[in-house]
C-alpha positions in Angstrom: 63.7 -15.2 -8.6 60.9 -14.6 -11.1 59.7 -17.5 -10.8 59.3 -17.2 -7.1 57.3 -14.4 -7.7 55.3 -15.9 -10.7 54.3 -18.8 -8.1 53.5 -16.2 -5.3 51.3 -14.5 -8.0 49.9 -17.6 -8.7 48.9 -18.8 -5.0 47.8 -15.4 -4.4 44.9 -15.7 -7.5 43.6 -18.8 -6.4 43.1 -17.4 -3.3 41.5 -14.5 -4.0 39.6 -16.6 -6.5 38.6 -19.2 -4.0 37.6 -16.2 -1.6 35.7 -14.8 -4.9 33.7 -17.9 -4.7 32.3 -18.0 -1.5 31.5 -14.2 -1.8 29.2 -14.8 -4.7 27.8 -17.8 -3.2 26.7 -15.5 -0.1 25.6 -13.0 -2.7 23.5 -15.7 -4.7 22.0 -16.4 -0.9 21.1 -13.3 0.0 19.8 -12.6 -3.2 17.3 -15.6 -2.9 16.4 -14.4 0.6 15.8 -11.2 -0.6 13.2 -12.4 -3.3 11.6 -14.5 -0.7 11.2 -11.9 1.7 9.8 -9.4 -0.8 7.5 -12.1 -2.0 6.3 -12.3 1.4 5.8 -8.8 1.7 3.6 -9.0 -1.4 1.5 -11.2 0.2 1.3 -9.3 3.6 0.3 -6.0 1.4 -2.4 -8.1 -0.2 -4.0 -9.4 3.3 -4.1 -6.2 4.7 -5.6 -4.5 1.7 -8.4 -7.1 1.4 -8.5 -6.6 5.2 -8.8 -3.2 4.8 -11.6 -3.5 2.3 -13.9 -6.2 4.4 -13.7 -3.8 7.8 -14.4 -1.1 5.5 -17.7 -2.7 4.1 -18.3 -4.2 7.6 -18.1 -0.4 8.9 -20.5 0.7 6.2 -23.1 -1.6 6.3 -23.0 -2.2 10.1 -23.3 1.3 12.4 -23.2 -1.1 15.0 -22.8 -5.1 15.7 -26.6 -5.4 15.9 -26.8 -3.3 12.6 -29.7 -1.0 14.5 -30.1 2.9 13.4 -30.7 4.3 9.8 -28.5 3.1 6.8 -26.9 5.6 4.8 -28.2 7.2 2.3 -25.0 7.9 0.3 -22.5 5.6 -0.6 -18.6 6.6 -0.4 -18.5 6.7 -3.9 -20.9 9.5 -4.3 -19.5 11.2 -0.7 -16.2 11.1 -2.5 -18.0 12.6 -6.1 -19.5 15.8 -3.7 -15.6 16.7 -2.3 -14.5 16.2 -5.6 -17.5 18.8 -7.2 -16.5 20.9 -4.0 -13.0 21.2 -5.1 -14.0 21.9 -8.6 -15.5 25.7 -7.5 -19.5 24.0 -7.6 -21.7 25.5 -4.4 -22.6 23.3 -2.1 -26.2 24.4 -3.2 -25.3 23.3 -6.4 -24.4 20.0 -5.5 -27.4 19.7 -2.6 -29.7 20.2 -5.9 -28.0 17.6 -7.7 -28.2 15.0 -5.3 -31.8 16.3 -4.4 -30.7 16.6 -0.7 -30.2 19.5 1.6 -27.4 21.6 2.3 -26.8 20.8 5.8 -26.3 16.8 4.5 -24.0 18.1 1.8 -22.0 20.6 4.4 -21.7 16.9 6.6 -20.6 14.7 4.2 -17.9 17.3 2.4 -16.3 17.7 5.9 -17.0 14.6 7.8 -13.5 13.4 6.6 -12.0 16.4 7.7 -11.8 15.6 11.7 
């Protein structure tokens, strides 16, 4: 009778070992797929940013298609400089001094982001 058992035991492990198997063949699998897709995903983030970045410069340089009307006088780096001196407690006659431009243009720029 033990030996019945022993046998039953037996089957029963290379089953479950079998089964085992396939699992962590479906697991290797998905795990490739996985890598794959986030690779993709990577790329994806990199073609929108540069995207992102050429409409950006497009926008900026361009205020229309023709690329008619005045071009600006401050860049986005310096816009983002007179927030960041506005958040900092400096006047926004303070920072129209600094940038040797008038208050009104400061008062713009500081909340044009805003809307």
């Amino acid at each position: 009778m033990n030996s019945d058992l022993i046998e039953v035991s037996r089957d029963e492990y290379e089953y479950l070992k079998a089964y085992n198997q396939v699992y962590l063949s479906e697991i290797k699998k998905y795990k490739k797929e996985i890598k794959e897709l986030e690779e993709e995903i990577q790329k994806l983030k990199i073609e929108i940013y540069a995207r992102d970045i050429e409409e950006k410069n497009r926008n900026e340089n361009n205020h229309n298609s023709r690329g008619a009307g005045r071009k600006q006088r401050f860049t986005s780096e310096e816009k983002e400089a007179m927030k960041m001196y506005r958040l900092q407690g400096m006047t926004i006659k303070e920072i129209a001094k600094m940038y040797e431009c008038s208050v009104g243009l400061v008062h713009k720029l500081i909340n044009e982001s805003k809307k």
